[in-house]
C-alpha positions, 0 to 999 in steps of 0.5 A: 500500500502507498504512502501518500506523501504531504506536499506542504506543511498542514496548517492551523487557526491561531485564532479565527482567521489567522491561520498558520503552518503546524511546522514554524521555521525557528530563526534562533540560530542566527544569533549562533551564526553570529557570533563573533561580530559576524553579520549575515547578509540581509538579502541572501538570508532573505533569500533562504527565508523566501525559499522555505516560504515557496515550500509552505514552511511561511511562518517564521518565529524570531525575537529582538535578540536573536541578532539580525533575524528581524532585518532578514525578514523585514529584507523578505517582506519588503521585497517585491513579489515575495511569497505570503509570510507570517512573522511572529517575533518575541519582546523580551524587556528587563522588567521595569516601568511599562508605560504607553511610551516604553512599549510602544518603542518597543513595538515600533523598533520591531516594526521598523525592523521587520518592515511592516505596518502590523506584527502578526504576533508579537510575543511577551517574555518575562523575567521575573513574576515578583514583578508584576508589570508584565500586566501592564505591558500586555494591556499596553500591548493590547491597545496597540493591537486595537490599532492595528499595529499587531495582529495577535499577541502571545507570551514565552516561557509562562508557567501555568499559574502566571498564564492562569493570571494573565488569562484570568484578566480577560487579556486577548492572548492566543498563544504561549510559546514553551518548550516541549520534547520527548526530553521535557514533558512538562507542558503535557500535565497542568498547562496543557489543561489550562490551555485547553480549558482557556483557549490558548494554543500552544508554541512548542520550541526544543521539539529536537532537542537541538539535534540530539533526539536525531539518529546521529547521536543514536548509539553514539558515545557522549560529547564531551565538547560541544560548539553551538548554543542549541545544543550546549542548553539540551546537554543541560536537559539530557543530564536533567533527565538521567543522563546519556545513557536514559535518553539512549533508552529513549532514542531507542524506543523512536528509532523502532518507531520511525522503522515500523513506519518508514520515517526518521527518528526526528519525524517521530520526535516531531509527531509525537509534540504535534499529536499533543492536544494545547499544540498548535504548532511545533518550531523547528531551527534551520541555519539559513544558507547551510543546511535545510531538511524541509523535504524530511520534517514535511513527513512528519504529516505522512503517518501517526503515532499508533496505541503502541507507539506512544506505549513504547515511548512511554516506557522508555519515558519511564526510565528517566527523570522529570524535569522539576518545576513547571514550564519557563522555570529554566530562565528563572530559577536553578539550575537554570537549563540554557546556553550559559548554564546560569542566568543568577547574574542576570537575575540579580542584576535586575532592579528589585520591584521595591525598595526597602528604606529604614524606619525614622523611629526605629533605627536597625529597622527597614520596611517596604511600602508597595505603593498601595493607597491604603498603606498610608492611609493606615498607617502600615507597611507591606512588610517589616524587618526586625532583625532576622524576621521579616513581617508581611502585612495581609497582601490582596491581588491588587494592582498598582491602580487599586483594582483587584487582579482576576477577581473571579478567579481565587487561584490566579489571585493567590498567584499574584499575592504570593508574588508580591509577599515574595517581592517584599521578603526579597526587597528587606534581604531575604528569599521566598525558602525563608518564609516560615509561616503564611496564613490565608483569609478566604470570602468563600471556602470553596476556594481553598483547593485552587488557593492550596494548589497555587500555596503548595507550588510556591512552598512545596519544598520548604512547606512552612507553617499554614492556616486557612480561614473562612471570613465574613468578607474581604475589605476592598471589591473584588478581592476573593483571597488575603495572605499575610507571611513570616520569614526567618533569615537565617545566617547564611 
């Protein structure tokens, strides 16, 4: 029996209208192949973009730091004649002041570079949570949209909890773009639901491991040198997940599944993230001007993945470690699992969300006011040192504005208070691992599964001491959740 072979990638919806390829080509490479003060030529990398555009591979992911992606593509679009595209590129600011003025700059600088009067899709990452302006950058973000100067809007690297927050306030996001592989299944468990759930279409990026889920490494001895950032970030997977030897197991099991249908391991390792059901599409890197495997990724769309496919897969899945935390956790907290191994510098280097500032009437003593119009009004701190306790003062989910945060949803404001206690300890010199006790005030009990859920991915490690009340009601419309904390800094 023949195979009837794809000629083109399969496409998808986006959202209602916006259609693109299931098979994103990835332009992150180009700020590898730049290394070193070398700059790719605009119009022959153009060149390149426009032939996998004629193949149907026309939607290309990049980002403002991904070197001269942006001017490449903004070359394509601008050049006459050229095949119909979709350029989804990503804005990734240190976290700060997110004002009309900062992000239409930003927006405007990528428009300028890409060459068009509208972004299909501009994608936001952030930092840090502690910081909770990545809500104003995307209302921001979102009048812009109104104007017609970006088409959708997405985010990067979002864990579950901060895409429940960000959808919980009724923010027009249609994507969120994360890694997901046979190596990393995070995305598969809680955020595959909330997406399902909310209408949020997965990105998934890292589907081939940066090469090492190929059949070159099949049976291969282990690197010890590596020379490109794709891959030194994966090494960092692979030993996160068992090591070489775990990940052969896996290797393993997708080459007997790509023999039995006549495909290569890394058109199994593509289907089997295509066949998850938040996917949208995956994102595949190529490196413009050397190498292309258009004509084997397009048979990723000739076969699928059988009850024994996904059994065999799932016992060599057996066989390793799950990677901790949730999704986007590699840029935020240890052991950091990128290119450079450890972004704590980078981390550190950003401007805390407050200041703390020493008590006139109580010299050795600091506190933390958060902006709130109540602090003053009565006379208190959001948080308080003494020594090496650190007080936080009942904490609701409310902006910077006053308004409440998602006031229909009790998890995603727990999400937002423990952002903020968590910011506060960090402003008067001490980490969310010091935080010894917290005690939380609920206006409707039925909440408290989804508030204990939000509790116990802050504090699942260190578990501090807990009470959870039912009361009468919270002060403030729309506040559903109150959380006030303790910390102990410890001489470290």
């Amino acid at each position: 029996m023949s195979v009837q072979r794809a000629q083109r990638p399969e496409r998808v919806e986006l959202a209602p209208g916006f259609e693109v390829s299931r098979l994103v080509t990835g332009l992150w490479q180009v700020a590898d192949m730049e290394r070193g003060g070398r700059e790719l030529d605009p119009v022959r990398g153009a060149a390149d973009l426009a032939a996998y555009a004629r193949a149907g591979f026309d939607s290309f992911d990049m980002a403002d730091h991904y070197g001269s992606a942006e001017v490449i593509t903004g070359t394509l679009i601008a050049t006459p004649g050229r095949p119909a595209l979709r350029a989804f590129t990503k804005w990734c600011p240190a976290p700060g002041p997110m004002g009309p003025a900062v992000v239409r700059e930003a927006v405007q600088r990528a428009l300028d570079r890409l060459r068009t009067p509208c972004i299909d899709l501009l994608q936001l990452h952030w930092w840090t949570f502690e910081d909770p302006r990545y809500l104003d950058a995307l209302s921001e973000l979102a009048r812009l949209r109104e104007q017609g100067l970006i088409a959708q809007i997405g985010l990067v690297n979002f864990d579950t909890q901060h895409l429940r927050v960000v959808s919980s306030e009724g923010l027009p996001i249609v994507s969120n773009q994360v890694c997901l592989s046979l190596l990393d299944r995070r995305a598969t468990e809680q955020m595959a639901a909330l997406c399902l759930e909310r209408g949020v279409k997965l990105l998934a990026y890292g589907v081939l491991g940066g090469g090492f889920l190929g059949e070159r490494w099949l049976g291969r001895d282990e690197p010890l040198e590596i020379g490109d950032w794709s891959k030194m970030k994966y090494k960092r997977f692979i030993d996160a997940v068992g090591g070489w030897q775990a990940v052969q197991g896996v290797l393993r099991a997708a080459q007997s599944i790509a023999l039995k249908h006549g495909v290569s391991l890394s058109n199994v390792a593509t289907r089997w993230v295509l066949e998850q059901p938040a996917v949208a599409a995956v994102i595949v890197g190529a490196r413009l001007g050397e190498s292309e495997h258009r004509g084997d990724n397009l048979r990723v769309f000739d076969f699928a993945l059988d009850d024994d496919d996904r059994a065999l897969l799932q016992a060599a899945f057996d066989r390793t470690l799950r990677l901790g935390g949730d999704c986007g956790d590699e840029y935020r907290r240890a052991p950091f699992l990128t290119a450079s191994g450890d972004l704590s510098h980078h981390l550190e280097a950003l401007a805390p969300r407050w200041q703390a500032e020493p008590v006139p009437a109580a010299p050795g003593r600091r506190r933390v006011d958060s902006g709130s119009p109540w602090e003053p009004l009565a006379g208190y701190s959001r948080a308080y040192r003494v020594g090496e306790r650190i007080l936080v003062s009942g904490t609701t989910a409310s902006h910077d504005d006053g308004r409440a945060v998602a006031p229909d949803d009790a998890a995603a404001q727990a999400t937002f208070i423990l952002d903020k206690i968590v910011a506060s300890v960090q402003a008067l010199g001490g980490r969310a691992e010091d935080i010894v006790r917290t005690r939380v005030y609920l206006s409707d009990a039925a909440d408290w599964r989804g508030v204990s859920a939000v509790h116990a991915a802050f504090f699942g490690s260190t578990r501090p001491a807990n009470t959870m009340l039912q009361v009468a009601g919270l002060i403030g419309a729309g506040h559903r959740v109150e959380i006030e904390a303790e910390a102990v800094v410890d001489a470290r």
